[in-house]
FIMI-510700 format. One line per field, with one value per residue (C-alpha): residue number from 1; x, y, z. Coordinates in steps of 0.05 Angstrom, whole numbers. Layout:
lokol c(NUM / ...)
u c(X / ...)
v c(Y / ...)
w c(Z / ...)
This chain:
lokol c(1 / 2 / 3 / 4 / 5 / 6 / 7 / 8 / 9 / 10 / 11 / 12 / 13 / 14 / 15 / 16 / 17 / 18 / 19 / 20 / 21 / 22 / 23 / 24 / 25 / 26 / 27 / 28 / 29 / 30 / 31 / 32 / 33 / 34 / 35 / 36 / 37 / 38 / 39 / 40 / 41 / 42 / 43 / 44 / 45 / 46 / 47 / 48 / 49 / 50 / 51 / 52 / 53 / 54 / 55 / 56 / 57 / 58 / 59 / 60 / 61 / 62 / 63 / 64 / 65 / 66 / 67 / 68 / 69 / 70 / 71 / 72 / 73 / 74 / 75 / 76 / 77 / 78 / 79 / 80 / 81 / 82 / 83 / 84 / 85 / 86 / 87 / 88 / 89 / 90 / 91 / 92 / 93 / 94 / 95 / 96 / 97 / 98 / 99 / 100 / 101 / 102 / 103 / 104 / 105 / 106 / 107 / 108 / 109 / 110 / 111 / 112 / 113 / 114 / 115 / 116 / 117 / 118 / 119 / 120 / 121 / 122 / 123 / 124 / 125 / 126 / 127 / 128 / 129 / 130 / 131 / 132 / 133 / 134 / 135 / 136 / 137 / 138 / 139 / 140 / 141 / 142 / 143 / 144 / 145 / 146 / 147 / 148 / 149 / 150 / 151 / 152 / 153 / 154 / 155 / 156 / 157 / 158 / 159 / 160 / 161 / 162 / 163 / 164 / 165 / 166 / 167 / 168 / 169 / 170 / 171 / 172 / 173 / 174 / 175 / 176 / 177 / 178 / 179 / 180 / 181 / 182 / 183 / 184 / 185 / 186 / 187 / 188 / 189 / 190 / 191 / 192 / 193 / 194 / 195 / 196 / 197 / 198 / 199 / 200 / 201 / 202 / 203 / 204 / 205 / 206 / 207 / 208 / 209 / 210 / 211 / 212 / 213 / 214 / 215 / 216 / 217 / 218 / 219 / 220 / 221 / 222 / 223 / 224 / 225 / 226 / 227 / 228 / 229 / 230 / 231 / 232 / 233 / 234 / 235 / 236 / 237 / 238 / 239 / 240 / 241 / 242 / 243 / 244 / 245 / 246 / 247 / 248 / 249 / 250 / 251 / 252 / 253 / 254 / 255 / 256 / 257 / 258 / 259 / 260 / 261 / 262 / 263 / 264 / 265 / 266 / 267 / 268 / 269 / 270 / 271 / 272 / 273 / 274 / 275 / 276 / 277 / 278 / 279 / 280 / 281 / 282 / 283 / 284 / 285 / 286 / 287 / 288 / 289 / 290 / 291 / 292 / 293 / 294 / 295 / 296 / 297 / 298 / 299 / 300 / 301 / 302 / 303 / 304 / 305 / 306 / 307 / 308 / 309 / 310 / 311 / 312 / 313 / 314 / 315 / 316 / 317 / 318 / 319 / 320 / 321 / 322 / 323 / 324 / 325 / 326 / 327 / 328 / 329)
u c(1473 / 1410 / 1370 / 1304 / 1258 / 1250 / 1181 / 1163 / 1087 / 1078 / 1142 / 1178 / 1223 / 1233 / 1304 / 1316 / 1339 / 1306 / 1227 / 1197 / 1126 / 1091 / 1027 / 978 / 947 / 871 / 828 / 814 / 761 / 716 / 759 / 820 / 852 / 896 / 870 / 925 / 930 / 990 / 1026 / 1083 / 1136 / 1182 / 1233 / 1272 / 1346 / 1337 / 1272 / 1216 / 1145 / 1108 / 1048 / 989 / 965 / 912 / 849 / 797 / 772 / 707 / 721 / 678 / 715 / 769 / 799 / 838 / 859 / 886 / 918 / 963 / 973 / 1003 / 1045 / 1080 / 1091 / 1124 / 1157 / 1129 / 1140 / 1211 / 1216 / 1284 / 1264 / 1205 / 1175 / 1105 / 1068 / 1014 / 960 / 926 / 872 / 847 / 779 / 810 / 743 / 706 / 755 / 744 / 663 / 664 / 629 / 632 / 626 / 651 / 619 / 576 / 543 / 583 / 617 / 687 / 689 / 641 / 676 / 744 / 776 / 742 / 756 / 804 / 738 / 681 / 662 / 703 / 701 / 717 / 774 / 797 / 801 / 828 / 886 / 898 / 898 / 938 / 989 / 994 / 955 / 1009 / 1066 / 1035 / 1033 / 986 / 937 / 909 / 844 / 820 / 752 / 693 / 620 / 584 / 538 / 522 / 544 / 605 / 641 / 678 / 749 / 741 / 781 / 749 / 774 / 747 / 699 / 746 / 811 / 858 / 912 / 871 / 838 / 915 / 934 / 865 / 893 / 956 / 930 / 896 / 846 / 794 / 743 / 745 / 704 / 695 / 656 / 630 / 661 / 624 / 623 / 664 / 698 / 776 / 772 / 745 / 794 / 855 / 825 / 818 / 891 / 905 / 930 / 906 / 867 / 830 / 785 / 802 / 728 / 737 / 694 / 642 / 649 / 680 / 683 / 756 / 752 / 822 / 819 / 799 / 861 / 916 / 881 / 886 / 962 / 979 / 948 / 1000 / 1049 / 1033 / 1027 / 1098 / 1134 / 1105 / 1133 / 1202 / 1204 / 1213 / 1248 / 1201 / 1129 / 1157 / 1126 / 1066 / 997 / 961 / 966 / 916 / 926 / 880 / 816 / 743 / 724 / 643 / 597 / 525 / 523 / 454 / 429 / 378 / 324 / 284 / 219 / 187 / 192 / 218 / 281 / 323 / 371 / 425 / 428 / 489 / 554 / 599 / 638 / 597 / 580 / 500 / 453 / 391 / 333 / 373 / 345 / 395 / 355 / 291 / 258 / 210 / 155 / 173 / 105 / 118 / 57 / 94 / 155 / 191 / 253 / 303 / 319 / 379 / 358 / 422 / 480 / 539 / 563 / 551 / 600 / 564 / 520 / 476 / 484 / 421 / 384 / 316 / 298 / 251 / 217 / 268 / 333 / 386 / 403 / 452 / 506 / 516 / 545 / 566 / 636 / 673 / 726 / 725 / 758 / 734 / 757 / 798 / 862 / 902 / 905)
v c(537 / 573 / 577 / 571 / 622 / 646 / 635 / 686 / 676 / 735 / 761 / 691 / 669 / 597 / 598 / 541 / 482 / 500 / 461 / 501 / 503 / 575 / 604 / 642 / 683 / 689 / 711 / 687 / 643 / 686 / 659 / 705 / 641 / 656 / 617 / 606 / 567 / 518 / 514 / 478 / 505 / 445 / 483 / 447 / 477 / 473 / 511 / 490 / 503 / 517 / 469 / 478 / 420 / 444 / 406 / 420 / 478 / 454 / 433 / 359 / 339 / 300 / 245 / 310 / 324 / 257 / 249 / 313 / 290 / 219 / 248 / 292 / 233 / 194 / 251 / 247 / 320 / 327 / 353 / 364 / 418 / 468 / 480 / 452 / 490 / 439 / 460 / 400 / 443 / 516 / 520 / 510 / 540 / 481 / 426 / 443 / 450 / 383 / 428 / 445 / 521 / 583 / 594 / 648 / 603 / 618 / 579 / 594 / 561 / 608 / 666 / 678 / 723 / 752 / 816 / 842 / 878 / 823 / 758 / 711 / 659 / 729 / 744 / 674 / 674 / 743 / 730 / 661 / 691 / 740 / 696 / 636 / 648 / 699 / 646 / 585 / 559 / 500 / 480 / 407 / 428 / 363 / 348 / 296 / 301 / 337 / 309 / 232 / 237 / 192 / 207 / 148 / 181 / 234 / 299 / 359 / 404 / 477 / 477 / 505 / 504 / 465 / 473 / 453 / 390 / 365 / 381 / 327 / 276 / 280 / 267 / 205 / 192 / 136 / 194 / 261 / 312 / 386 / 429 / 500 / 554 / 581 / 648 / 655 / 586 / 573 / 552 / 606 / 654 / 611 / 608 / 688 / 688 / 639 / 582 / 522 / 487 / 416 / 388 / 327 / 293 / 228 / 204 / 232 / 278 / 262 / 186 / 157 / 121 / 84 / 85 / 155 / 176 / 123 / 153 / 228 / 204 / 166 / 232 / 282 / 237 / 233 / 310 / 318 / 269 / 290 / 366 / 334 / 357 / 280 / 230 / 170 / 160 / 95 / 61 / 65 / 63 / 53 / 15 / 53 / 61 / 122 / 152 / 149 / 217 / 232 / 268 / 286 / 278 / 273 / 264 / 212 / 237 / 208 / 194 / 195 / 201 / 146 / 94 / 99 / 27 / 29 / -31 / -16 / 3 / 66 / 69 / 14 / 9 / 9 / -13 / 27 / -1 / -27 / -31 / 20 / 42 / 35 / 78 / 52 / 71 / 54 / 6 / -37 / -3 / 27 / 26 / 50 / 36 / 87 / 60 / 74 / 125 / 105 / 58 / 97 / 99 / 118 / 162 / 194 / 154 / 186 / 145 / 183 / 136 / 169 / 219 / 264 / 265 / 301 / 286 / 265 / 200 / 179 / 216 / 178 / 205 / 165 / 152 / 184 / 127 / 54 / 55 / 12 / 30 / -8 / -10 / -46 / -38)
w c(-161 / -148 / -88 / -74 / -47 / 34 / 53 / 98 / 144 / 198 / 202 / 212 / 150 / 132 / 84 / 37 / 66 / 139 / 162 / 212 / 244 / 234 / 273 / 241 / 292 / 278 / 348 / 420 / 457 / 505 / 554 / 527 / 500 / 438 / 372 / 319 / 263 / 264 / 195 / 172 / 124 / 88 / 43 / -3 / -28 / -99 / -130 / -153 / -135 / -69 / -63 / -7 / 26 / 75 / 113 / 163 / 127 / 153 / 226 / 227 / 162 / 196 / 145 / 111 / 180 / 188 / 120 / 142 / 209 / 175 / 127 / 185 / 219 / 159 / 136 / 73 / 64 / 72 / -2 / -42 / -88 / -79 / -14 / 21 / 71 / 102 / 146 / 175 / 209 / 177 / 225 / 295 / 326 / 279 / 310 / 378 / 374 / 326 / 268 / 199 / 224 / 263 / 328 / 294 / 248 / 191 / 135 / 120 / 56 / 41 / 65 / 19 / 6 / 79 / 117 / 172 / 207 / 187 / 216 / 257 / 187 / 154 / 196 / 184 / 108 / 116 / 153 / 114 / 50 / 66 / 102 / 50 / -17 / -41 / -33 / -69 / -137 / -121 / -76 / -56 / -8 / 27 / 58 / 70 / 48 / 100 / 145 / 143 / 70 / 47 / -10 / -44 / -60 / -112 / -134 / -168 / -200 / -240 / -297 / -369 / -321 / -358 / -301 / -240 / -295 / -307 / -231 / -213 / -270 / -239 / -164 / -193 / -141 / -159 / -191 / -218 / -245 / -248 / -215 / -216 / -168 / -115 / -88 / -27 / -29 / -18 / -90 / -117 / -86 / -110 / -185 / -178 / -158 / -214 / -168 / -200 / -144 / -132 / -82 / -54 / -20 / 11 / 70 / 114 / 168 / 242 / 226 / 200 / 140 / 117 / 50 / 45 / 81 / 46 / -24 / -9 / 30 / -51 / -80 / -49 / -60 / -135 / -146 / -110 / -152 / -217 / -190 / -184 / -111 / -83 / -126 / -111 / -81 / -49 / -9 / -53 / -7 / -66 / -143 / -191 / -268 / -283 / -255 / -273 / -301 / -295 / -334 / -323 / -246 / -218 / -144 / -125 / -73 / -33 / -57 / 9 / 89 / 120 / 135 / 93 / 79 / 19 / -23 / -55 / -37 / -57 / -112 / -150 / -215 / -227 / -286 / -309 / -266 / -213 / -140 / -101 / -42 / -6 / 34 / 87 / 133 / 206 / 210 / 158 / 119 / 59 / 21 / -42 / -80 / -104 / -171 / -221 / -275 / -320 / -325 / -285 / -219 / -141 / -110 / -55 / -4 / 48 / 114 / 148 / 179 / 180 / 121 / 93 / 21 / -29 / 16 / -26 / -21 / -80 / -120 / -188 / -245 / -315 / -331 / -393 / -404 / -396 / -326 / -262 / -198 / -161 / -125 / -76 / -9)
């Protein structure tokens, strides 16, 4: 019979058949405290492939951190072929500061493949890619929208990559789409590796949002089974038949300074003309409606209260196929 692959991190080997948790070690706090990044290493007897599930790349973005976090506790990775290594936070120093960024300022999403002697975001990448990238055959990134943004459930996946595009169909959140690569991104350093890579974005950041989490949990699930490393994604979290894929996404903005009060809600479906928005002065002198430029859909909602002419406001895109979202939960 043959036997699946040792996964070695650091110097510490996980043999088939053995689930261990791994430490990445990364820097200290000015304190002198010792930073490392916790990772867990599920490795199956038979082979197969070694899939990436990772959040918190961005510290704030905790729904991804959550989805992890639940699927340890259900032991929903206890795989029988292949291997997952799942890293429910990558940006410890983000976590503990509640931010999308180093303590230097920096992104690390923006910072792959990094450098052993750069930045603290560089070191991080560094040491991650090092430690993990070289081992895996797929990776599922998860994050939120950043800031007050919410994302309804989406996956994304690279522009003319027809491995990462079937890896997102197979996911099957509620809507995908692809998306251009950008310099210094996780992504980017995975497609330059050829690890076919998506983006799961659900949510907004440091706020908990249910169905976010139960649709990135189904997502995993889906990816694993269709890898034959569980045999069943029972108990389903969620019922879906196929995504909505979108073309010609377009950001709303705000016409002008003000309050800013949604009158839709995410993940609609909107008509050409249709009232989505309104943007308010605070004496009751002026106002202005955001208005639907096409028939399509709103994926992305900005939840900031007061904004500035130009802000954006809405994310709406037009669906390629006939789909409506919807699930049960």
């Amino acid at each position: 019979m043959e036997i699946n692959k040792t996964i070695t991190i650091e110097g510490e080997s996980v043999k088939p058949g053995e689930a261990r948790l791994l430490n990445i070690s990364i820097d200290r706090l000015p304190t002198g405290t010792l930073i490392d990044i916790p990772v867990y290493v599920f490795n199956a007897k038979k082979p197969g492939p070694t899939l990436l599930v990772q959040a918190g790349l961005h510290g704030d973005e905790i729904n991804g951190i959550e989805i992890v976090r639940r699927m340890l506790t259900e032991k929903r990775f206890n795989v029988t072929s292949g291997a997952v290594i799942a890293v429910p936070i990558l940006n410890i120093f983000g976590f503990i500061h509640y931010s999308r960024d180093v303590p230097d300022g920096k992104d690390v999403n923006r910072s792959f493949p990094g450098s052993k002697i750069g930045s603290m975001a560089g070191r991080i990448a560094y040491y991650y890619t090092s430690a993990i990238l070289s081992q895996v055959d797929y990776g599922l990134d998860l994050h939120t929208g950043g800031g007050q943004r919410h994302n309804f459930p989406q996956i994304r996946y690279t522009d003319n990559d027809e491995q990462s595009e079937q890896l997102a169909k197979v996911f099957n959140a509620p809507i995908s789409f692809s998306s251009k690569l950008i310099k210094g991104s996780f992504r980017n350093a995975a497609f330059q590796m050829k690890i076919p890579t998506v983006v799961f974005e659900a949510g907004e950041s440091m706020r908990f949002d249910n169905h976010a989490i139960i649709e990135g949990m189904q997502g995993i699930l889906n990816v694993m089974k269709h890898f034959d490393m569980i045999a069943t994604t029972e108990p389903k979290y969620i019922e879906r038949n196929n995504t909505v894929h979108l073309k010609n996404r377009k950001w709303l903005r705000a016409p002008t300074a003000g309050m800013f009060v949604p009158k839709i809600e995410n993940g609609s479906e909107i008509k050409k003309g249709q009232v989505l928005g309104m943007v308010s002065g605070p004496y009751a002198k002026r106002s202005k409606m955001v208005k639907a430029p096409f028939d399509g859909l709103v994926f992305c909602i900005n939840h900031q209260a007061v904004v500035n002419r130009g802000d954006a406001l809405f994310h709406i895109g037009i669906p390629t196929n006939e789909g409506v979202i919807q699930a049960d939960r």
